[in-house]
VOBA-1610 file (N, C-alpha, C; in pm, whole numbers, padded with zeros to 5 digits, always signed):
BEGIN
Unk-04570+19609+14315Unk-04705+19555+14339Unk-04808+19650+14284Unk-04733+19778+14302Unk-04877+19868+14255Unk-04928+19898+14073Unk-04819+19864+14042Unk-04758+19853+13877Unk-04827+19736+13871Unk-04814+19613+13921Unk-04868+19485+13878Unk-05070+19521+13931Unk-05102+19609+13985Unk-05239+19623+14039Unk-05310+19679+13943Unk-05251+19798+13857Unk-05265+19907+13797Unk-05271+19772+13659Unk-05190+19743+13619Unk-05175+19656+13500Unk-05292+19543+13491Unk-05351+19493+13600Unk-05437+19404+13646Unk-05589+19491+13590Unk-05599+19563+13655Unk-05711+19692+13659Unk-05747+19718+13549Unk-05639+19747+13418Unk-05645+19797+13311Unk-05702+19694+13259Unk-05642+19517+13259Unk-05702+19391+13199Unk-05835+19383+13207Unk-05885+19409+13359Unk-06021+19315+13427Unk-06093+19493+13291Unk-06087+19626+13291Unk-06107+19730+13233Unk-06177+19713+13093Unk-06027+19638+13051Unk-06034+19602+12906Unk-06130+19461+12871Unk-06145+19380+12940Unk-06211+19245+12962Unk-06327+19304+12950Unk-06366+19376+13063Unk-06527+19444+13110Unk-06565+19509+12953Unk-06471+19600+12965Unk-06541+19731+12817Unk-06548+19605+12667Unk-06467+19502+12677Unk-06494+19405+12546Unk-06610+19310+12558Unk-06637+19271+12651Unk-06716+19193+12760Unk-06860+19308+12674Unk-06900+19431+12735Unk-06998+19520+12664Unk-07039+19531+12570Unk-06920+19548+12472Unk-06989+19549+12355Unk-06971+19441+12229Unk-06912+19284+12280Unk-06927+19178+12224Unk-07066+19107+12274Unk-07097+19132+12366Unk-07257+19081+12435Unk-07370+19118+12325Unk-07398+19233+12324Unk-07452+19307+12241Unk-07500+19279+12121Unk-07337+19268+12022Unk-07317+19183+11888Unk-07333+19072+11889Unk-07351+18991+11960Unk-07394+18850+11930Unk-07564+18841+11948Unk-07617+18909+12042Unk-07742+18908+12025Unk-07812+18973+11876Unk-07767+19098+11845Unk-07825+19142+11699Unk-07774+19013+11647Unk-07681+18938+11581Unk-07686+18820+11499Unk-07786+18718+11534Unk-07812+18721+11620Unk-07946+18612+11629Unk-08070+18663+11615Unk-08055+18779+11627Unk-08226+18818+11624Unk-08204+18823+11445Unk-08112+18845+11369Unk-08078+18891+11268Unk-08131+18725+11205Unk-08064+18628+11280Unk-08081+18522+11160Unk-08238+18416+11201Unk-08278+18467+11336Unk-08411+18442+11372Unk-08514+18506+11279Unk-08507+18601+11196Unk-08580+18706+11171Unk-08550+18637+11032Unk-08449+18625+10995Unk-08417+18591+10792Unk-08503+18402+10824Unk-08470+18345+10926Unk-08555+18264+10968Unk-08698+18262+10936Unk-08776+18360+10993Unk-08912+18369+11002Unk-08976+18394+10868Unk-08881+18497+10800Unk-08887+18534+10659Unk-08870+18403+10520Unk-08819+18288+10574Unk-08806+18252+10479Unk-08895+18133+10507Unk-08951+18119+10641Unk-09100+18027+10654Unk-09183+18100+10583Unk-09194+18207+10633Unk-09341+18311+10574Unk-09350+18328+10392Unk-09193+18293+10370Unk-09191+18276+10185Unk-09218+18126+10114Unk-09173+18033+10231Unk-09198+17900+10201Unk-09415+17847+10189Unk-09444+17932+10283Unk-09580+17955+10338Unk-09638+17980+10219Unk-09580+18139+10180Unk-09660+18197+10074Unk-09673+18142+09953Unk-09570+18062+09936Unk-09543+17968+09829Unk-09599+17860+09795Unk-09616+17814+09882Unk-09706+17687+09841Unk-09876+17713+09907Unk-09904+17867+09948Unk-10026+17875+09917Unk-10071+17916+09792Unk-09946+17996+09709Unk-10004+17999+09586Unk-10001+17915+09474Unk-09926+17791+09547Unk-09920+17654+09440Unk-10078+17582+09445Unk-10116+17626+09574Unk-10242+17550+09594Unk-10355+17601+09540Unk-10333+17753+09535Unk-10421+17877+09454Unk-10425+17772+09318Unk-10280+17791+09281Unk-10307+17744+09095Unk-10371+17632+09077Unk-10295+17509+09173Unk-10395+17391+09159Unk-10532+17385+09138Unk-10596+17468+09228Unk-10733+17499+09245Unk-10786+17557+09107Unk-10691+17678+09125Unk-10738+17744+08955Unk-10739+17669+08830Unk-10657+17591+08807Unk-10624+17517+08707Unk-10733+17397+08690Unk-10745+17358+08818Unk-10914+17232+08826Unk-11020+17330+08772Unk-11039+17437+08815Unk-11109+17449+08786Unk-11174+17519+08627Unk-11058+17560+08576Unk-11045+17541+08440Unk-11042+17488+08370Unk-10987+17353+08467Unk-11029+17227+08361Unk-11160+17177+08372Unk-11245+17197+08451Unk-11396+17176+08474Unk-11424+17236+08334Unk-11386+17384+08377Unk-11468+17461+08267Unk-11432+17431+08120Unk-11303+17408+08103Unk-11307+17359+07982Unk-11351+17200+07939Unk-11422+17163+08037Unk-11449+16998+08004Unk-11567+17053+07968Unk-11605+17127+08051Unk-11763+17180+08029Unk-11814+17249+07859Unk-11705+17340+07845Unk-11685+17380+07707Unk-11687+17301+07612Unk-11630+17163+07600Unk-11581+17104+07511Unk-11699+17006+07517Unk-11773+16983+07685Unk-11908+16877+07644Unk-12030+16988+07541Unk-12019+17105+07583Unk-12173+17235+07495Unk-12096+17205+07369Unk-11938+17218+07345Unk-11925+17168+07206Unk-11943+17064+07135Unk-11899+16964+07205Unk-11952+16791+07169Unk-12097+16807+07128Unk-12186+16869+07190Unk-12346+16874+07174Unk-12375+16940+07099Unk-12320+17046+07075Unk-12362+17124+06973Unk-12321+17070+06823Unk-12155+17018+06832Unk-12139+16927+06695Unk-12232+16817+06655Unk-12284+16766+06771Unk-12356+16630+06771Unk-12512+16720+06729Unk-12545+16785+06739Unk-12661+16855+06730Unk-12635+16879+06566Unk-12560+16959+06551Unk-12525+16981+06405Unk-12556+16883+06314Unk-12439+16754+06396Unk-12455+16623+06249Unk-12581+16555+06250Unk-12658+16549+06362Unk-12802+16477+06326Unk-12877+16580+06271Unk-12853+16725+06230Unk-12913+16826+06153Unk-12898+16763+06015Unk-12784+16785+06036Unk-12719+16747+05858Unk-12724+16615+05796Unk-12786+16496+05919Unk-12794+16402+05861Unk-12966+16379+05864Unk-13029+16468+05892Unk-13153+16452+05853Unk-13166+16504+05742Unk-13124+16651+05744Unk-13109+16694+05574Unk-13091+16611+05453Unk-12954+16547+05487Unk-12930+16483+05382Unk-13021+16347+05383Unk-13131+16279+05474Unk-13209+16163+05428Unk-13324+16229+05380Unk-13326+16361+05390Unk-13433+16393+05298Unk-13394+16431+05162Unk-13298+16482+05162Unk-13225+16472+05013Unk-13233+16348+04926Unk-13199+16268+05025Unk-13151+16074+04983Unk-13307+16093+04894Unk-13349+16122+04996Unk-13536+16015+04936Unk-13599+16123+04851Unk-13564+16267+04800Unk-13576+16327+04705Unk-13496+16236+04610Unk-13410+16204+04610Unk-13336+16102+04483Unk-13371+15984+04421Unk-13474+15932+04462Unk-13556+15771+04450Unk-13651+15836+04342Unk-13618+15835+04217Unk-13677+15831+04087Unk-13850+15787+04119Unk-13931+15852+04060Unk-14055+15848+04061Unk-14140+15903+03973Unk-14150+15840+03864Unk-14260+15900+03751Unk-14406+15891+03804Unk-14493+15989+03858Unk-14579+16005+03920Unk-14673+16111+03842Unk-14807+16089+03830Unk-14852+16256+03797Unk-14893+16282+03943Unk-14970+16408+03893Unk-14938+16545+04016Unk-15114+16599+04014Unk-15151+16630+04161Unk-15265+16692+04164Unk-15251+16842+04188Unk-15304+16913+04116Unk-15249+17019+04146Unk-15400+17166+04175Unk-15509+17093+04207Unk-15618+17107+04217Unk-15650+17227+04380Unk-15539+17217+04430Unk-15524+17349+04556Unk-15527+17456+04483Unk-15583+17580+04558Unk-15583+17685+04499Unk-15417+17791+04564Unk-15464+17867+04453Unk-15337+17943+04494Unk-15324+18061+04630Unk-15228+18070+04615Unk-15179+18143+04767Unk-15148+18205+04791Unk-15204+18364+04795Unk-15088+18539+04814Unk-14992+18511+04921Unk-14819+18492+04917Unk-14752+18542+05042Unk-14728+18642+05047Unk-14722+18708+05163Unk-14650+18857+05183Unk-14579+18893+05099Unk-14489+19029+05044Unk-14403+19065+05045Unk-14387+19095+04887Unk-14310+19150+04847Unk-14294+19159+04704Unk-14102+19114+04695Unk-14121+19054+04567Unk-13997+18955+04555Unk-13993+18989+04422Unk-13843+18937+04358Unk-13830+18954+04183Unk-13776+18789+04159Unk-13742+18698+04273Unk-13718+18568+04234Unk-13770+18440+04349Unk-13788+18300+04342Unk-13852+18271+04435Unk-13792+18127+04388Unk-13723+18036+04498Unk-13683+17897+04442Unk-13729+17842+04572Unk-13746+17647+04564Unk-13809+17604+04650Unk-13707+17460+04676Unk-13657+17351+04737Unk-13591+17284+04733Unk-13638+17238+04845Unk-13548+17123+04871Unk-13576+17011+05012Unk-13508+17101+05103Unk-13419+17167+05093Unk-13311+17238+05227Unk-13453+17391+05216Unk-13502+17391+05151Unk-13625+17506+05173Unk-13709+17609+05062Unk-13754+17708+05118Unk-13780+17814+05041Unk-13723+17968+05038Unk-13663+17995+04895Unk-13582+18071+04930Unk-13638+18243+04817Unk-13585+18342+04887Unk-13659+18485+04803Unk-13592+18551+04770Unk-13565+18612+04652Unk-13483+18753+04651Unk-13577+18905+04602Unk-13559+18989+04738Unk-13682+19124+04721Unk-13588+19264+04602Unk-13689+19286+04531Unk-13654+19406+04482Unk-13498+19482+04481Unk-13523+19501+04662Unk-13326+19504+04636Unk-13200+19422+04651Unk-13243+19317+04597Unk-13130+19201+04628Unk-13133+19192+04723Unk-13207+19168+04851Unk-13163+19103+04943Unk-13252+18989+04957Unk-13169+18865+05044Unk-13263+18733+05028Unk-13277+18681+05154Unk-13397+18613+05202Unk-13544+18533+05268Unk-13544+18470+05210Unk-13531+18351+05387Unk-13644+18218+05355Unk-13721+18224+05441Unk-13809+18140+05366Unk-13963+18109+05414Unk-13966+18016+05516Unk-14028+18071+05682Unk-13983+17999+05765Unk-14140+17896+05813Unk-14159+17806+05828Unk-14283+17738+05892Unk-14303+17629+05779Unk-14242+17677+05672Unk-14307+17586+05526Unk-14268+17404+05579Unk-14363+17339+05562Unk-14349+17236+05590Unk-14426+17128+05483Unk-14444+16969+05465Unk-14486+16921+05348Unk-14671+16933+05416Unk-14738+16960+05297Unk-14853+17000+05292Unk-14889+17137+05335Unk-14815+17191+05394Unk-14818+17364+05386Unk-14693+17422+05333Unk-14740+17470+05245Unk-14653+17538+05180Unk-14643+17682+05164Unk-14728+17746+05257Unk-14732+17880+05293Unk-14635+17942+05399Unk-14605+17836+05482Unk-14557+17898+05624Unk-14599+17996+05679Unk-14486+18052+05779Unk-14560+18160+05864Unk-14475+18257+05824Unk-14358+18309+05811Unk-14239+18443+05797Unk-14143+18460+05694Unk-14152+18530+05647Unk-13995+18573+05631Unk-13868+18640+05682Unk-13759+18538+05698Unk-13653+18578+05743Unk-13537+18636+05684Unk-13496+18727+05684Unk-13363+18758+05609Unk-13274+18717+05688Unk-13140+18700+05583Unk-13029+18731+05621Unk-12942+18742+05494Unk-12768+18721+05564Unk-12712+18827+05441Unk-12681+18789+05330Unk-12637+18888+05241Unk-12614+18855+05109Unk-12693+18924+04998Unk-12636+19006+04884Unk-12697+19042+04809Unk-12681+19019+04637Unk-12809+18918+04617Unk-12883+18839+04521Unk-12925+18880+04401Unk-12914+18819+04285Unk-13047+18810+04166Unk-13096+18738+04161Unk-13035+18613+04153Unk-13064+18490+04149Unk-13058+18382+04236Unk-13097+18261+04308Unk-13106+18150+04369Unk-13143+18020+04334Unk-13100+17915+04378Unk-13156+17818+04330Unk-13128+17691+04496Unk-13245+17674+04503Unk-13264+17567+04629Unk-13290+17387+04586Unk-13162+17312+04612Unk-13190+17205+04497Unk-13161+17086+04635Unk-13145+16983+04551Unk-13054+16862+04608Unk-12878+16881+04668Unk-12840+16980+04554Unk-12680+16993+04592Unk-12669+17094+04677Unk-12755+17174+04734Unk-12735+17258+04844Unk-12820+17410+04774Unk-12778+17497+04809Unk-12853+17622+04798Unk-12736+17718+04749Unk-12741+17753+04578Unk-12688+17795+04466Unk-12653+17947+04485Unk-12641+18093+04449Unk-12674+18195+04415Unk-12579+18222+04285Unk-12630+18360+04242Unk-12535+18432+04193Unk-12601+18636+04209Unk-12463+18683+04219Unk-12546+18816+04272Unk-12491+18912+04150Unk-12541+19031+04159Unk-12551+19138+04087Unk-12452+19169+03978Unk-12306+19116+04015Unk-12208+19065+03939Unk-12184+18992+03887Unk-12254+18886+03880Unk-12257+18747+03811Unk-12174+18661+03904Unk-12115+18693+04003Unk-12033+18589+04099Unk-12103+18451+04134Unk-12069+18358+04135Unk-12112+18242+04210Unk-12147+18214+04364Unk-12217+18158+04431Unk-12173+18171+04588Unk-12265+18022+04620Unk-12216+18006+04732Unk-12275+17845+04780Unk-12304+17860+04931Unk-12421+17821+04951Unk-12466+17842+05118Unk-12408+17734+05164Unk-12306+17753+05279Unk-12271+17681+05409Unk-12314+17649+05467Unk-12357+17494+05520Unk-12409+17463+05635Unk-12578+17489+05669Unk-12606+17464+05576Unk-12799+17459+05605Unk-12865+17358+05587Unk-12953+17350+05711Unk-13007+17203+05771Unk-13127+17242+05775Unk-13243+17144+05849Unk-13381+17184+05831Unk-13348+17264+05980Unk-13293+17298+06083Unk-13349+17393+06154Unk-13292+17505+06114Unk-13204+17513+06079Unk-13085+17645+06015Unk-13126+17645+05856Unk-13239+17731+05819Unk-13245+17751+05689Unk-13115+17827+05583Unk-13100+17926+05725Unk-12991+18053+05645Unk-12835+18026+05689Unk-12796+17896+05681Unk-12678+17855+05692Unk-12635+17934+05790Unk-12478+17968+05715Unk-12373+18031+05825Unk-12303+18112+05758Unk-12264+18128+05596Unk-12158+18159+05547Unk-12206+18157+05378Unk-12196+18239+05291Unk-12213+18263+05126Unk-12030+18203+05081Unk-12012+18100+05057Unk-11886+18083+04955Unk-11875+18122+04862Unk-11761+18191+04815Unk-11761+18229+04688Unk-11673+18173+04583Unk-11778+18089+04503Unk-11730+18007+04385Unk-11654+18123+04286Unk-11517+18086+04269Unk-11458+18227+04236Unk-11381+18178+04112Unk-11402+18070+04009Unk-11341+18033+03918Unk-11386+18064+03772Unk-11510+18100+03806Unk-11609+18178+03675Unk-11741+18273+03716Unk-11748+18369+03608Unk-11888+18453+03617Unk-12019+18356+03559Unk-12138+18365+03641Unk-12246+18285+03567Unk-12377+18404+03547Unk-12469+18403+03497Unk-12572+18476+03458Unk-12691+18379+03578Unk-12718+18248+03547Unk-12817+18183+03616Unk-12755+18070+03661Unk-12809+18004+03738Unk-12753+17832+03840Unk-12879+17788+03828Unk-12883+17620+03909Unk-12973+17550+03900Unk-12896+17392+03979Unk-12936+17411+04107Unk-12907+17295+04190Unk-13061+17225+04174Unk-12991+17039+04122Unk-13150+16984+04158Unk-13078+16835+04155Unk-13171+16771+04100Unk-13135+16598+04101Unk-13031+16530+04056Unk-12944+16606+03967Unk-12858+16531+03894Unk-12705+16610+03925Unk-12723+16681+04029Unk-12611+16816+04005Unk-12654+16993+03994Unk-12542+17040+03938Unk-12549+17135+03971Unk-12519+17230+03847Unk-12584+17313+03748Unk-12536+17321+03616Unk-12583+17504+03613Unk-12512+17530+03511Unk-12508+17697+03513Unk-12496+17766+03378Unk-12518+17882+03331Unk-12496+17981+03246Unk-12474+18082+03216Unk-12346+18120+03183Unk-12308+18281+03193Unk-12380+18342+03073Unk-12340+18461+03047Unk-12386+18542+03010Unk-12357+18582+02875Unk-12313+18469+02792Unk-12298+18444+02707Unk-12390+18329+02666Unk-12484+18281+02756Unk-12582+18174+02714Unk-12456+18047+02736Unk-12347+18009+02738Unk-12290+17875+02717Unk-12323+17825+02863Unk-12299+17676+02852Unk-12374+17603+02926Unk-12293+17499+02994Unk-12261+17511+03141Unk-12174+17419+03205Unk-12198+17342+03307Unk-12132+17232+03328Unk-12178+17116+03470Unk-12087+17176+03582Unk-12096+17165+03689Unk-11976+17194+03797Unk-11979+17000+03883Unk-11836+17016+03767Unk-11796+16869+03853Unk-11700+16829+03976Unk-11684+16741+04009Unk-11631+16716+04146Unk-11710+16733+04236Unk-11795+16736+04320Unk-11922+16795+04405Unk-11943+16629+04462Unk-11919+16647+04589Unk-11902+16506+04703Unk-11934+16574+04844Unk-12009+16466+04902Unk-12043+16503+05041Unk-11951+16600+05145Unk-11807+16553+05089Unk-11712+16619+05164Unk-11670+16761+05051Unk-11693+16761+04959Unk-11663+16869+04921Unk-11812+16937+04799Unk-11878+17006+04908Unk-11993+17022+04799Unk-12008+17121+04728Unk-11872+17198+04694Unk-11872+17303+04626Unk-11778+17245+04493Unk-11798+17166+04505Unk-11737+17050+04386Unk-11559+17142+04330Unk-11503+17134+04209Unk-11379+17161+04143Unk-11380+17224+04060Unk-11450+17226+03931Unk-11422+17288+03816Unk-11554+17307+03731Unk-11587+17389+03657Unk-11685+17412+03564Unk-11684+17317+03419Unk-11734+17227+03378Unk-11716+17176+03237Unk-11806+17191+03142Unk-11776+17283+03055Unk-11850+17360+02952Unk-11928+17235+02846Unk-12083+17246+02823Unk-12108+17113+02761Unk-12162+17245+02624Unk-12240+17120+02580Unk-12283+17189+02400Unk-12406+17211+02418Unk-12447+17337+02351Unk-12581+17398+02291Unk-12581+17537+02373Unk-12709+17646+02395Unk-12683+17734+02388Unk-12858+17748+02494Unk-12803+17819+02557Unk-12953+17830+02702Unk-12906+17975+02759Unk-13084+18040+02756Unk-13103+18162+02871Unk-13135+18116+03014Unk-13229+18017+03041Unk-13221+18003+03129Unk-13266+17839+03139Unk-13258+17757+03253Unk-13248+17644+03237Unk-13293+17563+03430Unk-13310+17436+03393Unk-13365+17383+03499Unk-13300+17238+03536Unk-13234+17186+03649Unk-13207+17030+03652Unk-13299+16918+03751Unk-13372+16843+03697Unk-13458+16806+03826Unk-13438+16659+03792Unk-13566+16567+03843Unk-13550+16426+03832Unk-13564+16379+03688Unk-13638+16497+03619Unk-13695+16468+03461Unk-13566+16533+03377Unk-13440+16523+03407Unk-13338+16578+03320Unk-13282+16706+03305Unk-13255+16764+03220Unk-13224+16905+03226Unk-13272+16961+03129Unk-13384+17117+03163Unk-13503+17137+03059Unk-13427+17308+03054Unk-13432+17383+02959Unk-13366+17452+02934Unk-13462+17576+02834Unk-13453+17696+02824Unk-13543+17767+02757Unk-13389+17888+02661Unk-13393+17878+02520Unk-13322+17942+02452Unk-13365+18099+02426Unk-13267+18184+02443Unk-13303+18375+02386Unk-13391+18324+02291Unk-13477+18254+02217Unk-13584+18289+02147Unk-13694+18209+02168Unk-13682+18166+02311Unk-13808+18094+02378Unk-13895+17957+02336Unk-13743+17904+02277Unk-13763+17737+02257Unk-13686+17661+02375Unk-13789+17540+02376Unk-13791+17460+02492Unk-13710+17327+02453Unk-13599+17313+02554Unk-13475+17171+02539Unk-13506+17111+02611Unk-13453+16984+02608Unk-13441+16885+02658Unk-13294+16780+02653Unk-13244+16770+02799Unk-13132+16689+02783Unk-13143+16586+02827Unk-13112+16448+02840Unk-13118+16357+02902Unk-13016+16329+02963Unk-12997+16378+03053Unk-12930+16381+03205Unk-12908+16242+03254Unk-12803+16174+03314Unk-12790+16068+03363Unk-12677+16060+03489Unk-12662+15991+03629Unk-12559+16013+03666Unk-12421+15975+03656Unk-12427+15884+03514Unk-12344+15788+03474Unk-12244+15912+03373Unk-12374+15964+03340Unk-12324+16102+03210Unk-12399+16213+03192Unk-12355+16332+03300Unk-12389+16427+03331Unk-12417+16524+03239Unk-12319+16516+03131Unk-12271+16618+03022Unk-12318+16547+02902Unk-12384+16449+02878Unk-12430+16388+02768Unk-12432+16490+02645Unk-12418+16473+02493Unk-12455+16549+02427Unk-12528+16526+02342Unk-12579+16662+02308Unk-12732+16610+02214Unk-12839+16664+02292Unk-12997+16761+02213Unk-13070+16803+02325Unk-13184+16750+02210Unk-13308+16775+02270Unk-13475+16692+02203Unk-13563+16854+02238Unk-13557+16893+02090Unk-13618+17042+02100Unk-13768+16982+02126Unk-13861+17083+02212Unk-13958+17027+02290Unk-14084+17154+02189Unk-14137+17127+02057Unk-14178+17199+01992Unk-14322+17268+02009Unk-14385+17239+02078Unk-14520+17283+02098Unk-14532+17429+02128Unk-14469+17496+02201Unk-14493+17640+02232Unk-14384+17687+02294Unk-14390+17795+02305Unk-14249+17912+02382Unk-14312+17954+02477Unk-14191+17933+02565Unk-14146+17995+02721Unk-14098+18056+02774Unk-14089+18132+02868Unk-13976+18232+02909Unk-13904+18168+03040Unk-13989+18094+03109Unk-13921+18018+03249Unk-13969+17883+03245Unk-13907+17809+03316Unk-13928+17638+03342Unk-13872+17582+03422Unk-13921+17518+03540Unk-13904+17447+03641Unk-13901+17255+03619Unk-13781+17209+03727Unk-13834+17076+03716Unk-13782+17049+03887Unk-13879+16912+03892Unk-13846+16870+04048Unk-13944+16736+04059Unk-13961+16669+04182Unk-14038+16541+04148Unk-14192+16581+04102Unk-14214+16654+04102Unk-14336+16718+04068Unk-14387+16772+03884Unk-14275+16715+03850Unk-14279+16689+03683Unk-14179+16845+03659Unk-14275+16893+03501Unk-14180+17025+03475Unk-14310+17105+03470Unk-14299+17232+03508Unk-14364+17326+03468Unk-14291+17466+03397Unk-14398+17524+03355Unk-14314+17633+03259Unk-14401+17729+03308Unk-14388+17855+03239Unk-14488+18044+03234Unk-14463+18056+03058Unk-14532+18060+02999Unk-14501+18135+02895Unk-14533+18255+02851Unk-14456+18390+02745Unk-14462+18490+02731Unk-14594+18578+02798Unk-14691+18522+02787Unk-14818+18542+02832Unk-14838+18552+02969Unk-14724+18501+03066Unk-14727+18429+03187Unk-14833+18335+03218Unk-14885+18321+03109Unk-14989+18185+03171Unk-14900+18035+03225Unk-14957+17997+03299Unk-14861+17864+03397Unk-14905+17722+03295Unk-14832+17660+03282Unk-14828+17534+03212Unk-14743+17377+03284Unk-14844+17300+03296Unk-14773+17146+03331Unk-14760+17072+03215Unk-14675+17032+03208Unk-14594+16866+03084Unk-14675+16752+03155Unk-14742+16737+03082Unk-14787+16576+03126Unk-14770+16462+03009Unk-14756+16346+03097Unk-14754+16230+02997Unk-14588+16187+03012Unk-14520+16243+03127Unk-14354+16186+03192Unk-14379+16064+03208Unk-14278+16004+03125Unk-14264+15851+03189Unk-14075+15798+03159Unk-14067+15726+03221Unk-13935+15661+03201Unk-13931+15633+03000Unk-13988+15591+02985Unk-13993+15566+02841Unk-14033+15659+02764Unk-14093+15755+02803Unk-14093+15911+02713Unk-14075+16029+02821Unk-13928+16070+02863Unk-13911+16128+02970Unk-13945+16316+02905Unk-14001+16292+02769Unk-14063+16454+02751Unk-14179+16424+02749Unk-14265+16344+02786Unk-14390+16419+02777Unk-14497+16371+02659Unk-14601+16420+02675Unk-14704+16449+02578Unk-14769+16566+02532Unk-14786+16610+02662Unk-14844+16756+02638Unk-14824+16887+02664Unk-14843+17007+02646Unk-14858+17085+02774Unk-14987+17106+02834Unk-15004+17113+02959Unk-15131+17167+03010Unk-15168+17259+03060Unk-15280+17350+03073Unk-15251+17452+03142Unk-15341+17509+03266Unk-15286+17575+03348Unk-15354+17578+03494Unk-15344+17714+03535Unk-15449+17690+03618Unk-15553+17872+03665Unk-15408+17996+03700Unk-15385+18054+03662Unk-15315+18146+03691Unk-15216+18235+03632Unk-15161+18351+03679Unk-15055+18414+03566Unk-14938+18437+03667Unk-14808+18359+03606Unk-14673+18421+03668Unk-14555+18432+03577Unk-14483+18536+03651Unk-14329+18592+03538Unk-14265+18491+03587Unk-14220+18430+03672Unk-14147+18289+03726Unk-14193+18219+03809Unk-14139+18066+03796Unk-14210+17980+03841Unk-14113+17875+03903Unk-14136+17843+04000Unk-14027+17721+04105Unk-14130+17606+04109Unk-14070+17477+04138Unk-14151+17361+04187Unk-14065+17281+04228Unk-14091+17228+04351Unk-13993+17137+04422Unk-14067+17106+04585Unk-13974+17050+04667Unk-14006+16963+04742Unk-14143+16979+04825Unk-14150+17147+04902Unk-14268+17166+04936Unk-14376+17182+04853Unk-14360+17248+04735Unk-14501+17250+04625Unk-14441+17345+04552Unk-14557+17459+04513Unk-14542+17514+04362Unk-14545+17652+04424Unk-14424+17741+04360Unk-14408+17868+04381Unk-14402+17969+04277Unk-14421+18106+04279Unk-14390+18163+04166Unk-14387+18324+04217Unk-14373+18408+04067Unk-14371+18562+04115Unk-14451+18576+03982Unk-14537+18655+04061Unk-14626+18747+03905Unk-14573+18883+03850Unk-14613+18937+03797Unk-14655+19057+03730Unk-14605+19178+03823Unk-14662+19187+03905Unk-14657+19276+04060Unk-14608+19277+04128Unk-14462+19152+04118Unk-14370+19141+04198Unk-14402+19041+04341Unk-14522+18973+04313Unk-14626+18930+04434Unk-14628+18758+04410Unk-14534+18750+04561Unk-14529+18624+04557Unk-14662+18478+04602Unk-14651+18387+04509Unk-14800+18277+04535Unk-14700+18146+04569Unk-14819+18068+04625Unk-14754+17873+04617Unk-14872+17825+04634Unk-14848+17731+04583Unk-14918+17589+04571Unk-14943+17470+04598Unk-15023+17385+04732Unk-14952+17252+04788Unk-15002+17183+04647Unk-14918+17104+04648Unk-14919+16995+04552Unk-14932+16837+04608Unk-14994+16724+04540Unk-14959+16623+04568Unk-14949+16508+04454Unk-14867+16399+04467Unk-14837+16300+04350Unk-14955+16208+04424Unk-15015+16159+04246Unk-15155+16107+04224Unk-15097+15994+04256
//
């Protein structure tokens, strides 16, 4: 019995001491999987608060980029009624008009000293002493003085402000074409560089866009379309020009020994050949635009062609008017030039 008590004792012993420390272990497993529990709400939690973060973020990026894309819509839309006012003033520079011209305003000191000065429907444009080039900001029709000059970049000899856009060529003879200039944006955005030939002088006006290197030969730049206004290729035509002019009255041209051409320009036939030497006197510069042609000769005295008509598109005469300049512009706002002194004048003009 006491063997069976003792053996009993040892069980209830062994029961008790397993009984201790199996109690124990089952509680750490629950707090253990209560706890990986809580942890994986608090990750489920965190989780879809930061899904809700992005949602949020993402609206609201898309606000902002709706927002972006309406200042862009407006600003493109701003652009094309720029460019399509430009171009109806271009349009109605193109409506042929044999008109004479009053030219009875007196002349006009602007600021600044300049060595070139061109005038066109897209504006008025300057190049100073050191190649750098200004336009004339305020110029409007019947004032033709404005109020400022603005620079910006690019460095110039030459310019030409026409119908086909706004021409250069700089110190190298390179070509370049202003980007994107409207009547509120005189100074575009960007100088292209026409990079297929060297030219000496350009001349954007009524019929195109025509040029001369430095060899005097004499070329059209064809291909030139609304969508592409830096046109394709240069096409070399016949005869021999220092410097030269394209307006509504054809293409008037002045030779190294200061005889005066005449081409008859058409848009049917740009490159026509054959020129009508214009014999009365020598020139050194000559302008054309709806405002007939004017010239400077050696003397710099200023001279108008009168007697333009469709049926004698040279003329009758020359005439001559109060003043002295080394070059001379005429176009949409009126009459511009550079004297002697580097001292730029204009002129309002009006058709009689």
């Amino acid at each position: 019995m006491q063997k069976e008590a003792n053996i009993n004792m040892e069980l209830f012993e062994k029961e008790v001491h397993d009984n201790k420390y199996n109690f124990p272990q089952k509680s750490h497993k629950n707090v253990i999987i209560l706890a990986i529990g809580v942890i994986i709400i608090i990750l489920l939690i965190t989780i879809i608060c930061i899904l809700l973060i992005q949602k949020e973020e993402s609206k609201n990026n898309n606000n902002e980029e709706n927002d972006k894309t309406e200042v862009k819509n407006d600003e493109n839309n701003e652009e094309n009624k720029e460019e399509a006012e430009t171009s109806e003033i271009i349009e109605k520079e193109k409506e042929l008009d044999f008109s004479d011209v009053d030219s009875r305003e007196n002349w006009m000191k602007l600021p600044g000293n300049f060595k070139h000065i061109s005038v066109g429907p897209l504006g008025v444009y300057a190049i100073d002493l050191d190649n750098n080039v200004y336009y004339r900001d305020g110029v409007t029709l019947g004032n033709s003085f404005g109020s400022d000059w603005i620079k910006f970049d690019g460095k110039l000899k030459q310019i030409s402000s026409g119908e086909y856009g706004v021409w250069a060529i700089d110190p190298g003879n390179n070509v370049f074409y202003r980007e994107r200039i409207t009547q509120k944006n005189k100074a575009g955005n960007h100088w292209a560089l026409i990079g297929d030939e060297k030219m000496n002088h350009i001349s954007s006006g009524f019929f195109g866009v025509y040029a001369i290197n430095d060899s005097d030969v004499i070329f059209y730049r064809a291909g030139i379309t609304n969508t592409n206004p830096t046109g394709t290729h240069w096409i070399e035509m016949d005869g021999r020009l220092r410097q030269l002019s394209i307006g509504k009255y054809g293409l008037w041209g002045i030779t190294k020994d200061n005889d005066v051409f005449y081409k008859a320009i058409s848009f049917e036939n740009p490159t026509i050949n054959g020129w009508t030497s214009i014999k009365e006197s020598k020139f050194k510069y000559i302008s054309v635009d709806k405002y007939g042609v004017w010239a400077v000769n050696l003397n710099d005295e200023i001279f108008y062609r009168e007697g333009l008509s469709e049926s004698n598109p040279t003329g009758e005469r020359w005439r001559q008017i109060e003043g002295l300049l080394k070059q001379i512009s005429v176009g949409y706002y009126g009459l511009y030039g550079i004297n002697f002194g580097n001292e730029p004048f204009t002129k309002d003009l009006k058709l009689k």
